[in-house]
C-alpha positions as CSV (number, residue, x, y, z in Angstrom):
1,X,123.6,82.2,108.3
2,X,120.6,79.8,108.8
3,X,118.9,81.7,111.5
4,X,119.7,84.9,109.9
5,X,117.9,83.4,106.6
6,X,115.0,82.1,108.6
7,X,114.7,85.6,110.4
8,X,114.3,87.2,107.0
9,X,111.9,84.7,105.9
10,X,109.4,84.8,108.4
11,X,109.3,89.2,108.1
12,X,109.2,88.4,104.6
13,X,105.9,86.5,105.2
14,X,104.8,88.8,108.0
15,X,105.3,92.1,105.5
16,X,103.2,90.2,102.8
17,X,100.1,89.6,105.3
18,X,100.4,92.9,107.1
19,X,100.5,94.7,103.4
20,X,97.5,92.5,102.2
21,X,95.8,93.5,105.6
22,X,96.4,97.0,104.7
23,X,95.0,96.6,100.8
24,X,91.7,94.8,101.6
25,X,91.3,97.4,104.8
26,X,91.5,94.8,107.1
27,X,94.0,97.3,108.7
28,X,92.4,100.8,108.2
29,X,94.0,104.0,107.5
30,X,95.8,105.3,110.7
31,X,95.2,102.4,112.5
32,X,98.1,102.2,115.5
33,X,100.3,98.9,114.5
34,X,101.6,97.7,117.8
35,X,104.5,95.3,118.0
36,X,103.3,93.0,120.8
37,X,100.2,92.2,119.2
38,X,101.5,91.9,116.0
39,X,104.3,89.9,117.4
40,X,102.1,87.5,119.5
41,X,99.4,87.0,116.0
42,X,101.9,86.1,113.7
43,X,104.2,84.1,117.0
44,X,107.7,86.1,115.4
45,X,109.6,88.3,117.5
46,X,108.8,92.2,117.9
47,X,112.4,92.5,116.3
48,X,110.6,90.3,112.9
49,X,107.9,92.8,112.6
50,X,109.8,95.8,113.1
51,X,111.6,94.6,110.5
52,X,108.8,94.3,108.1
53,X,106.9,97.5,109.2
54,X,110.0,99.3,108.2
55,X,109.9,97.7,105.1
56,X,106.2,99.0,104.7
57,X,107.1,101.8,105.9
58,X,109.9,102.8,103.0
59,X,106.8,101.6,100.7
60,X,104.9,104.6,102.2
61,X,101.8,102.4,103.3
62,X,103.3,102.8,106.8
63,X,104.2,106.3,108.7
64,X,107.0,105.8,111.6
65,X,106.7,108.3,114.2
66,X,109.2,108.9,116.9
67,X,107.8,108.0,120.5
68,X,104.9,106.8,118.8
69,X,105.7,103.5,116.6
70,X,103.9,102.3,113.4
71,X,99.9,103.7,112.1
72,X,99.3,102.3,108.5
73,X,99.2,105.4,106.7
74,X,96.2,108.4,107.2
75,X,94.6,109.0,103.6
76,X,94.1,112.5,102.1
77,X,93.0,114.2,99.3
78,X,95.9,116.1,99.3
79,X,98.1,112.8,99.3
80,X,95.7,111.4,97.1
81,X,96.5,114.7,94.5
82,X,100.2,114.6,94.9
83,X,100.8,110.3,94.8
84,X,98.3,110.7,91.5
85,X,100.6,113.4,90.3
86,X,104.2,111.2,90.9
87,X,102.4,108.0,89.0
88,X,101.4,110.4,85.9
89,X,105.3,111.2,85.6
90,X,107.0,108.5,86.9
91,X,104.6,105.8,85.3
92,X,104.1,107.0,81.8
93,X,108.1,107.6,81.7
94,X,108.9,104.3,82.8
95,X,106.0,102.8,80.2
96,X,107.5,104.9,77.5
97,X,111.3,104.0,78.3
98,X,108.9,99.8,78.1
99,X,107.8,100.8,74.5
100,X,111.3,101.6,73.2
101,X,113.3,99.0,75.3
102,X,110.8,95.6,75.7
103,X,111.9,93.2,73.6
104,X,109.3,90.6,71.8
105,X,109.2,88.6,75.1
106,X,108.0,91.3,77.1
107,X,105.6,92.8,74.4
108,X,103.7,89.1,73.7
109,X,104.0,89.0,78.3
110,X,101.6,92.2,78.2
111,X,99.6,90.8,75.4
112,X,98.6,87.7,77.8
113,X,98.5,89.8,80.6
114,X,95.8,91.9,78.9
115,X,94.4,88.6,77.7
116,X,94.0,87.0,81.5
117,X,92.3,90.6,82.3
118,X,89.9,90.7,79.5
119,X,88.5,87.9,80.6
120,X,88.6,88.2,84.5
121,X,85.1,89.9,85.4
122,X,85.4,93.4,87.3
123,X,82.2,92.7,89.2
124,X,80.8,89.7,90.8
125,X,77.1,88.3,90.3
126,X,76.1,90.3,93.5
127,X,77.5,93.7,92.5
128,X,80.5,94.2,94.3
129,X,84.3,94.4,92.9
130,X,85.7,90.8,92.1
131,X,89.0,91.0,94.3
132,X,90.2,88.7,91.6
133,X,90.3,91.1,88.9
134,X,91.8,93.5,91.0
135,X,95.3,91.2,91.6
136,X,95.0,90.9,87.9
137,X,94.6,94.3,86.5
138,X,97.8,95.3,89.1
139,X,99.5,92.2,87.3
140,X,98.3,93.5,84.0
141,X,99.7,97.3,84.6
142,X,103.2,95.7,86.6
143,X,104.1,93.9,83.2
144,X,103.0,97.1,81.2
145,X,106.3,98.9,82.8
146,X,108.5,95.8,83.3
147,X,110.3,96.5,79.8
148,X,111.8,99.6,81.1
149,X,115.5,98.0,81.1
150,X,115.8,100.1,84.6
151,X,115.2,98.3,87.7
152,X,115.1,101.8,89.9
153,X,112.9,103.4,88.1
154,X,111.0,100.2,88.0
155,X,110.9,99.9,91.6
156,X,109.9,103.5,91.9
157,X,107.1,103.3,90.1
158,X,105.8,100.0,91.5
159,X,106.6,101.2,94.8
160,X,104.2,104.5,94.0
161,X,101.6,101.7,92.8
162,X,101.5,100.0,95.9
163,X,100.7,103.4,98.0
164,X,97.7,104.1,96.1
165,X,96.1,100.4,96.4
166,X,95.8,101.6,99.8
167,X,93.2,103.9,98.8
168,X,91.0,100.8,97.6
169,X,88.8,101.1,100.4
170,X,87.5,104.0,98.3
171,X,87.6,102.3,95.4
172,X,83.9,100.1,95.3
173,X,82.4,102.6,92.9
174,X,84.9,102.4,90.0
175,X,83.5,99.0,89.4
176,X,80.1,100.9,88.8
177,X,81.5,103.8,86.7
178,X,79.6,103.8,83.8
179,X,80.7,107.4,82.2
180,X,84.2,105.3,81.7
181,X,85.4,102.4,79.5
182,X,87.7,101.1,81.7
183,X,88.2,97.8,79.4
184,X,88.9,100.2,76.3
185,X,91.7,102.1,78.4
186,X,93.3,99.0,78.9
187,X,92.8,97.7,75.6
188,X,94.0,101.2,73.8
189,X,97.1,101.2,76.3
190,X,97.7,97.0,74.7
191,X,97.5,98.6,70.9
192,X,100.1,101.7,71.4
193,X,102.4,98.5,73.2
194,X,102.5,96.9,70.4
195,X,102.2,99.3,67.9
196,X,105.3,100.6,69.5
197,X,104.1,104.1,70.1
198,X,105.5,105.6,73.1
199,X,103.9,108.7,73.0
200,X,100.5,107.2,72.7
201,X,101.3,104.9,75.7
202,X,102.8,107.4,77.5
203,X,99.5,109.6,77.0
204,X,96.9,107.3,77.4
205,X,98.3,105.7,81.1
206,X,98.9,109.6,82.1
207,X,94.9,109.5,81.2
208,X,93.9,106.6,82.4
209,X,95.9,107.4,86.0
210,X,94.0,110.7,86.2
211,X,90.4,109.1,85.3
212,X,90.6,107.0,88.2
213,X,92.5,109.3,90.5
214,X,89.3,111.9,89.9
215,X,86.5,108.6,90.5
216,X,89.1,108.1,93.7
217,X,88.3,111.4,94.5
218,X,84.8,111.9,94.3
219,X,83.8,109.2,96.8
220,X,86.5,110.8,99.1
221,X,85.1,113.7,99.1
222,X,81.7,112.2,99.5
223,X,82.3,110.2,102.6
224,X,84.3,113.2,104.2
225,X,80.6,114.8,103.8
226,X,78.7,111.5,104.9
227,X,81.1,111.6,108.0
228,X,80.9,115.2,108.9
């Protein structure tokens, strides 16, 4: 029992750094994840990292391929278009089912949630995206949908979350969108919370997903030019 709950904790901690590795793109998209090295790095056994790259893998920021082992996953616009498309329906139902369901503990948890973002700056002195306010606005949008009362569909949707921080590495100019308010989106997504209107939330996170699935888009499809 003790080596069995030591086994789980070390791929637990091996999964966490090998899924930040993949978020900041210290581990790029189709990147080959080979179980010696990864075994020898970390000093677990190839049977420990197996066990967390399959973990990864049912996330969908790892593809297993017969023959071939572990790759993080490849990034396209079509996957892009069809993960953006499962968030719109499976996030704004799970935030709806929040709206009717959260109770006053959840509803004043969102409120500080929205509170800590508010005041976390998107952008650092030098320009680039404060890493910081990215953990927070993913904390800020997890307690949005942790009302739901349903644990799948809460998983589901977080799960569907995580794939899509993979495609951060596209993500530096959303900091510098200036055609959106991304701070009103948030803060109009707080007010239907707690005004208890599902449809609105529903509506406006089904908006907000789209808005930055489309600035997600654009720089794809401007570094698949810059590369070709």
């Amino acid at each position: 029992m003790a080596v069995a709950a030591e086994k789980a904790t070390r791929a637990g901690a091996v999964y966490a750094q090998i899924r930040e590795d993949i978020f900041q793109g210290a581990l790029e998209p189709g990147q080959r994840l080979r179980l010696v090295e990864l075994a020898q790095r970390f000093s677990v056994s190839q049977s420990v990292i197996r066990e967390a790259l399959t973990r990864l893998s049912g996330q969908g920021l790892v593809v297993a391929t017969p023959q071939q082992g572990f790759s993080v996953v490849t990034l396209s616009l079509k996957d892009l278009d069809e993960l953006t498309e499962a968030r719109r329906n499976i996030e704004s139902l799970v935030l709806r089912q929040a709206v009717e369901r959260g109770d006053i503990t959840w509803e004043s948890a969102v409120v500080a949630a929205h509170h800590h973002l508010a005041g976390t700056p998107m952008t650092l002195p030098g320009g680039e995206v404060n890493h910081d306010w990215l953990a927070v606005h993913e904390s800020f949008h997890q307690t949005l949908l942790e009302g739901c009362g349903n644990d799948r569909l809460l998983s589901v949707a977080l799960s569907l979350r995580d794939a899509a921080t993979v495609y951060r590495r596209w993500s530096f100019p959303i900091g510098h969108d200036y055609d959106r308010d991304i701070a009103g989106e948030h803060q109009a997504l707080v007010d239907a919370v707690v005004a208890r209107d599902a449809d609105a939330a529903s509506r406006l996170l089904a908006q907000h997903i789209d808005r930055t699935s489309a600035s997600l888009r654009a720089v794809a499809q401007s570094e698949t030019v810059r590369a070709g």
